[in-house]
N, C-alpha and C positions, 0 to 999 in steps of 0.2 A: 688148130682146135684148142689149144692150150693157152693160146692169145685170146681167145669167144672166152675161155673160160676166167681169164684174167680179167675181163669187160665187164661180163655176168657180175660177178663178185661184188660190183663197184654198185651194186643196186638191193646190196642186204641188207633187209630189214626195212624197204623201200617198197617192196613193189607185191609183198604177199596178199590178199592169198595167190596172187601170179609165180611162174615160176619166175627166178632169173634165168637171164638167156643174154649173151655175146652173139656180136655177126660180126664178121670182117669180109670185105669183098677184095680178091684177088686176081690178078692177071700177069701173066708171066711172072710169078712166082714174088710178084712188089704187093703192098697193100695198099688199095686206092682207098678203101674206106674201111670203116668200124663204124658200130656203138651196141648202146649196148640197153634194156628196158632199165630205166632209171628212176620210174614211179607210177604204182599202178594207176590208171586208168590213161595215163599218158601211151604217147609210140612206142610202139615193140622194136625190139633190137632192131630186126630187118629192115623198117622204116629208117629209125635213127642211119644205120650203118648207110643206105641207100644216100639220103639225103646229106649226107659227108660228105657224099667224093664231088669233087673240086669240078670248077666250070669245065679246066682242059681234059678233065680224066672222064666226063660222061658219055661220050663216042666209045669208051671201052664199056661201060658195064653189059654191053649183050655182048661179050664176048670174053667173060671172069667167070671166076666160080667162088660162090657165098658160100661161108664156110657160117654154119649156129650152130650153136651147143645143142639145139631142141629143137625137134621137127616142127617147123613153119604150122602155126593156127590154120586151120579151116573154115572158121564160124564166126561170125558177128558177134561181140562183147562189146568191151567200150569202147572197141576200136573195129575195124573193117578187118578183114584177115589178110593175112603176109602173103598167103600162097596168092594172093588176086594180082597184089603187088610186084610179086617176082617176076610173074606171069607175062602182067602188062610189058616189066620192063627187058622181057625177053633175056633172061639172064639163062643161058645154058647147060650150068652145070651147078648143083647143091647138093656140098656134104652136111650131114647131122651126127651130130654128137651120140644121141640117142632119141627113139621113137616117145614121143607124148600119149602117156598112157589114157591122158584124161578122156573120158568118154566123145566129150564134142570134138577132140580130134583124132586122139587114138589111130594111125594111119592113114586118115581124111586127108590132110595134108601132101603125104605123100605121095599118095594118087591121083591128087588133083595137082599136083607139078611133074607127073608120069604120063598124063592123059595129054599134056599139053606138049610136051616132047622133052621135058626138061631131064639131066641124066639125074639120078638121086642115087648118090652115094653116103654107104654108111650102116650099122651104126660105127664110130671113130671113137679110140677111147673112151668107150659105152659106161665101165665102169666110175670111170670118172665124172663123165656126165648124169649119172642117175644118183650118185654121191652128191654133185653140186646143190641138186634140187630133194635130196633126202626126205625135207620136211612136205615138198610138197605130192611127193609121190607114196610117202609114208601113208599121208592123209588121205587120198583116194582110195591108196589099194584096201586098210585095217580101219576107213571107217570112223577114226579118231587123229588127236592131235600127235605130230612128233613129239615125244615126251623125252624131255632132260630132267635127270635128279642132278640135283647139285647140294652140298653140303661142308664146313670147316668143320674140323673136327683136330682135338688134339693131338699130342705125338702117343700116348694111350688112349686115345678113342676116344676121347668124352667132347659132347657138343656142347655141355650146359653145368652150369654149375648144380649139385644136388639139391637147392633149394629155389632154384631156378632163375636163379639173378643173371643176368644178361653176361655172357663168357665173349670179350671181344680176342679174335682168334686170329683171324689174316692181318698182316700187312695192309699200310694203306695202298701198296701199288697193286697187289693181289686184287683190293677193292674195288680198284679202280677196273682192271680184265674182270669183275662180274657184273660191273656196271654197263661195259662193251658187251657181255652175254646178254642183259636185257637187251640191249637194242636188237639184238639179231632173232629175238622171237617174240610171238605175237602176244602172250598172255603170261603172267605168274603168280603161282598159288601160292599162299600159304594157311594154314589155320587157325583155328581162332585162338590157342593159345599161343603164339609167335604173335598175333596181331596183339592180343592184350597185354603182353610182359615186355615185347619188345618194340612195339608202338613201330611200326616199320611205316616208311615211305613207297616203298618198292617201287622206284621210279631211277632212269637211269642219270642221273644228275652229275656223275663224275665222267660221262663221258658223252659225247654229240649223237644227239639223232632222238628216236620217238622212245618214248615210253612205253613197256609194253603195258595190255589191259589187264588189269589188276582183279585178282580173281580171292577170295576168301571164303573157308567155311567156316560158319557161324549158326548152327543148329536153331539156337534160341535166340537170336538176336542179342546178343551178352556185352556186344563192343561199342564202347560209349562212341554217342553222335562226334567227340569233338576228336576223335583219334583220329592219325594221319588219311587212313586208308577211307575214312569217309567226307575227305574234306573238297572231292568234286573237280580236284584238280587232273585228275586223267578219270576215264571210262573204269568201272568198278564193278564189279560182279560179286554180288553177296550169294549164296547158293543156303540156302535155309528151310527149314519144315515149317515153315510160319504163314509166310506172303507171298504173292507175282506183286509187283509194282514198279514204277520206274520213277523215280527223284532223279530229275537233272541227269549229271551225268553219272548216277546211283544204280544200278538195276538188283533188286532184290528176284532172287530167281528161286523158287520153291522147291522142295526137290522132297520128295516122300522120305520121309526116315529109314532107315537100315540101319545094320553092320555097318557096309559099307560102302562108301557115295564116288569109289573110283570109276567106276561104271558109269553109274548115273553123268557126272563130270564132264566125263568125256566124250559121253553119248550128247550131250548139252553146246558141249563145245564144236562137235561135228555139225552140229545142228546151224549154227551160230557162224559157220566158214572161218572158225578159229584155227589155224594151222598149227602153231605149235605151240609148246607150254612147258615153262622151265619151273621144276616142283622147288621149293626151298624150303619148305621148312613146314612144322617140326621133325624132329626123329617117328612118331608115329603114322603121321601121314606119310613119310618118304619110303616107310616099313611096310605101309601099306598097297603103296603101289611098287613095289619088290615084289613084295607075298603074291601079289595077284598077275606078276607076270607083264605089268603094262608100263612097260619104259624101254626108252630105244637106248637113250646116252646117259652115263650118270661120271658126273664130275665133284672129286673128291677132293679138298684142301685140308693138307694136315700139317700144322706148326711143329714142326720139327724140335721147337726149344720149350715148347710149352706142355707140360702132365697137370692134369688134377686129380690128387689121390683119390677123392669122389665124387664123380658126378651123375649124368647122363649120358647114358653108352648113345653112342654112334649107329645108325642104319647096318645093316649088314647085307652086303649084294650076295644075289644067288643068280647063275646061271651068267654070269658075267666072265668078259674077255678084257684085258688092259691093251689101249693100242697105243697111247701114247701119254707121255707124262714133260713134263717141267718141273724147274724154281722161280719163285722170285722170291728173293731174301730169302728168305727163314721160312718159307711155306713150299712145301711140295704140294704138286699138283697134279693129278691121276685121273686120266681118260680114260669108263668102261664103253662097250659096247653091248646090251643083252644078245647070249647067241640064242641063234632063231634053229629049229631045226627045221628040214624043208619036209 
């Protein structure tokens, strides 16, 4: 099961809004095949692992046992479903990682590889498996995106300088593991003054793979045409009291005024089959969605060699756990988790 999830892995930021998912197919305890969903609308791990094993090993597959991270589909997407597949190929025995909560299969799967005699073992390192796909079981069960805070901040807490000149904080190798953060999630905010003072790209350029959709609030439309974030080179999402409209690859998304538009956002984003959403910036927005309770992961960079006697205080997490931290250089690095109470 720990090899499915070694597989899965190899398709993040690939294959969302889909989960990832690992198969390996085994028989007397050798592995005749794997693979593993590599990008969505293409084959699901089960197909891929299936279509692996070698000319001499297919007289074995009705007689293995397919080990996936995620209980086998039931239902026609943009692929036929696994469970038809397993079915056909008479494979006798399938463990799962853990049960797919998604409504079209939600135990569908199960029972249609139960009904047909197959043994269905499981769930197997449950926890780990519902950890793999966090963001996408996040997003079914609450309704909204897996939310990451992320933020650099001094070794005294300040993000900014007191008159707001741009404070460069991390290392460029730190820079380079937020640029790997974008690729692993589907969208990133920031607001409109981050977009106006610090002219941001928000694109992952330091490191391979997609850029996520670029999300900004902008109330009154204030952010000149020629700034980075409206220049059409990735999917862009303005969220504003003004307009609907869609310019190329622009979407100006209207959004009624308030207090505050964390809500509205992510009720926006649900809508939109946006899975997750990594918050960067500024300190008032990131404050905002602390105060209100709506963030799973918040990652911290603090320069350990750098103070400025005035500036702009840093977020303050509430209801947060530390699970894990690093260095690189001169930057520590501090994993929370919000605890949830049941």
């Amino acid at each position: 099961m720990r090899r499915c999830f070694e597989l899965a892995k190899q398709g993040e930021g690939k294959v969302a809004p889909n989960p990832m998912v690992g198969a390996i197919l085994v028989f007397n305890d050798s592995i005749i095949g794997e693979g593993y969903h590599n990008e969505f609308g293409k084959e699901h791990a089960e197909v891929n692992c299936i279509n692996s094993v070698a000319n001499e090993h297919l007289h074995l597959v009705n007689q293995s046992t397919l080990y996936v991270s995620l209980e086998p589909c039931a239902h026609f997407g943009k692929t036929p479903p696994c469970t038809n597949l397993i079915i056909e190929k008479k494979i006798p025995r399938v463990v799962i990682g853990c049960q797919d909560s998604f409504l079209k299969v939600d135990g569908k799967g199960i029972e249609a590889m139960r009904k047909a005699g197959i043994e269905v073992i499981g769930p197997v390192l449950e926890k780990e498996a519902l950890d793999l796909n966090k963001r996408f079981f996040t997003f079914h069960a609450t309704l909204r995106p897996y939310i990451i805070l992320k933020w650099a901040q001094t070794a005294n807490e300040m993000i900014a300088h007191q008159n707001d000149t741009r404070l460069l904080i991390s290392s460029e190798s730190t820079n380079r593991q937020v640029h790997k953060w974008r690729s692993e999630e589907a969208s990133i905010l920031v607001g409109s003054t981050t977009a106006l003072l610090d002219n941001p790209s928000l694109t992952n350029r330091l490191w391979p793979g997609k850029s996520p959709i670029r999300l900004v609030i902008d109330r009154n439309l204030s952010i000149q045409s020629t700034a980075h974030l409206l220049d059409g080179s990735v999917k862009t999402i303005v969220f504003n009291s003004i307009k609907q409209e869609e310019v190329g690859a622009i979407l100006y998304y209207k959004i009624l005024d308030n207090n505050s538009w964390v809500l509205p956002i992510t009720e926006a984003l649900y809508q939109m089959n946006i899975q997750s959403l990594l918050v960067e910036g500024g300190a008032i927005l990131l404050q905002s969605f602390i105060d209100e309770n709506c963030w799973d992961e918040a990652r911290v960079i603090t320069n350990t060699e750098m103070e400025v006697p005035v500036g702009l205080k840093a977020p303050v997490l509430i209801n947060a756990e530390k699970y894990f931290s690093e260095t690189i250089e001169k930057d520590s690095i501090q994993y929370y988790r919000r605890i949830t109470t049941s």
